[in-house]
N, C-alpha and C positions, 0 to 999 in steps of 0.2 A: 824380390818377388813375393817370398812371403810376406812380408810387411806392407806390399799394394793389396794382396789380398784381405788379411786383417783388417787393414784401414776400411777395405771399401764393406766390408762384413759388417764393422762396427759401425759404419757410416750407413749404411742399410737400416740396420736396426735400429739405430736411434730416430733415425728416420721415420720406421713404422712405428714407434713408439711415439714420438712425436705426432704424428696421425691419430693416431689412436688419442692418448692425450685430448687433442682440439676437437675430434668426433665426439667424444665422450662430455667436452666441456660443451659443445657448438648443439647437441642434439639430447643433453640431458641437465647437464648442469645448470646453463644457461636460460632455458626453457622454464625452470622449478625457479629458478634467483628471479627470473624477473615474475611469475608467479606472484612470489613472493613482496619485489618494493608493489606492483599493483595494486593488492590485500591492504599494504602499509596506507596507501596515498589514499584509499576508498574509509578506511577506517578512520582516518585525517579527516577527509573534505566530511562525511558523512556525523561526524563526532561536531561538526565544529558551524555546519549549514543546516543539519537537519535534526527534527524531534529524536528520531530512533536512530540507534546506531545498527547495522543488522548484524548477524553471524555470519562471521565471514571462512570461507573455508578456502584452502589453497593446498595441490599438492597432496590430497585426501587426507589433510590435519584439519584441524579447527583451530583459526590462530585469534579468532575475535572473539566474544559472545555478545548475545545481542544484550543492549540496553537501552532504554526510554525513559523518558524525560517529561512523559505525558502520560493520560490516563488513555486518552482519545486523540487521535490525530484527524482534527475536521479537516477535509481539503475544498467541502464547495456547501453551500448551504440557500435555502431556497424558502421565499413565503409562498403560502398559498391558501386561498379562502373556501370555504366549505360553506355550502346550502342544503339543511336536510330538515323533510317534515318530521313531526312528530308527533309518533302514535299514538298521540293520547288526546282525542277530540276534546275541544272546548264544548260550554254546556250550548253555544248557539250550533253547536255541529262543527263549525269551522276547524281545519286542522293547520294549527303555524306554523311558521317552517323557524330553522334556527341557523342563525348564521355566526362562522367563525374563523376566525384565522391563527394561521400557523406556523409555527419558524421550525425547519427541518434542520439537522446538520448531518453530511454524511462525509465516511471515509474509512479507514480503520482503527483498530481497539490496538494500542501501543503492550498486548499480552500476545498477540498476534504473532506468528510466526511470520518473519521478514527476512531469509537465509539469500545468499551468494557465496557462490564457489566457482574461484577464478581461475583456469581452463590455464593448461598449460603455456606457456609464451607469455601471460597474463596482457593480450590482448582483447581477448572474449571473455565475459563474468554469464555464467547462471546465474539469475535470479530468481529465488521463489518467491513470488509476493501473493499475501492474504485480499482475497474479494474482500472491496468495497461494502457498506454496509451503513442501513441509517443508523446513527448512533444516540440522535436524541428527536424527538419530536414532543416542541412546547406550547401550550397555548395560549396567545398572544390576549390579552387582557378576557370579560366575560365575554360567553356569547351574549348572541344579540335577540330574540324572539321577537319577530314582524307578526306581533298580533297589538290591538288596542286595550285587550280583556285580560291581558295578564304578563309577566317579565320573567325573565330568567330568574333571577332572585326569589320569585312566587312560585315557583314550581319546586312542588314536592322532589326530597334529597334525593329519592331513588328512581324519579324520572329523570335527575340531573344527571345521577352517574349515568343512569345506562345510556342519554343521548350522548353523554362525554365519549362512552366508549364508542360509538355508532360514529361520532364526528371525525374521531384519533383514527377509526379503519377508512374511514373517507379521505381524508388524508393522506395518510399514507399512501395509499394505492393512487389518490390521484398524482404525487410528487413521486411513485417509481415510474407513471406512466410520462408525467414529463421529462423523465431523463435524470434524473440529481444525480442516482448512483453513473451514469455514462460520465458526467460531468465530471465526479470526484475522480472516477478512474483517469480520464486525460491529466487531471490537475496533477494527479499522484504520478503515473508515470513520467510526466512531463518531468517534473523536481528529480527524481532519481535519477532519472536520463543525463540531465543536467550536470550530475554529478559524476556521472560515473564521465563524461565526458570529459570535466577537467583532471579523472583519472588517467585520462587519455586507454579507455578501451571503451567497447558497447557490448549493452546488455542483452540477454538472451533471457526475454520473457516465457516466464512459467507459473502461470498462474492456477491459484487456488478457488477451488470449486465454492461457491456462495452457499452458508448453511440453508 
């Protein structure tokens, strides 16, 4: 009799230790491990598909750091022409206008903070990723001046800069008005996505505010 009771005493206990054991592996261990290959498989695909590698955090460590491969990460890029008079009348009155064109690249600066921290079960990733942003705007060969009376090249240096400047703000505002920075940002998420999918988890967007 005493010896059913021991047995079943003992058989008890290992019992709830046993539980305890698989509860502890099942809802802490297991959760942080796979955490953890996640980070591994994102630091892989991203090290090996993509410019930037990001920071990767898991588990409230930091097991990556980020690194880049680039100065600039263009992701969409766009021409566009510009028509502006110039305030500076010819001697018959006439005011020419100046025409010119533009090659934009937008996306982000590879110094850029681009962090993920991957959520316990490492099914779900935070991401913080850096606003889109032009990065270069160049001017595609001279302008042009639609007058008969005189050319780009004849025009005094400091009516060139300041239409230069005058064209570059023309510019610009017309290519955020058409979209580039939208553009760069689908292209940009799309890639990440992409990745984080043959990690087999998805991202939880958290983006950063545009300076």
């Amino acid at each position: 009799m005493q010896r059913a009771i021991f047995l079943a005493v003992f058989g008890g206990a290992a019992l709830v230790t046993a539980m305890i054991c698989w509860g502890a592996w099942f809802f802490f261990i297991r959760p942080m491990d796979e955490a953890v290959k996640t980070a591994n498989r994102l630091q892989q695909i991203f090290s090996e598909q993509f410019e930037i590698t990001p920071r990767i955090s898991a588990n409230a460590g930091v097991l990556f750091s980020q690194t880049s491969r680039v100065e600039n990460l263009v992701t969409a890029r766009r021409k566009t022409a510009i028509q502006l008079p110039i305030d500076m009348p010819l001697e018959d009155g006439s005011q020419p206008i100046v025409s010119a064109e533009f090659r934009a690249g937008a996306g982000i600066a590879g110094r850029e903070t681009l962090e993920m921290n991957v959520r316990r079960g490492g099914r779900q990733v935070d991401a913080r990723i850096p606003a889109n942003k032009i990065l270069d705007l160049q001017l595609i060969g001279s302008p042009i001046v639609d007058s008969s009376k005189t050319s780009w090249e004849n025009l005094p240096d400091r009516t060139q800069a300041r239409v230069l400047r005058q064209l570059r703000l023309a510019a610009r505002k017309l290519i955020l008005e058409e979209g580039l920075l939208a553009e760069a940002d689908r292209e940009f998420l799309a890639r990440i996505q992409a990745i984080a999918a043959q990690a087999d988890c998805a991202l939880v967007i958290q983006k950063s505010k545009a300076p």
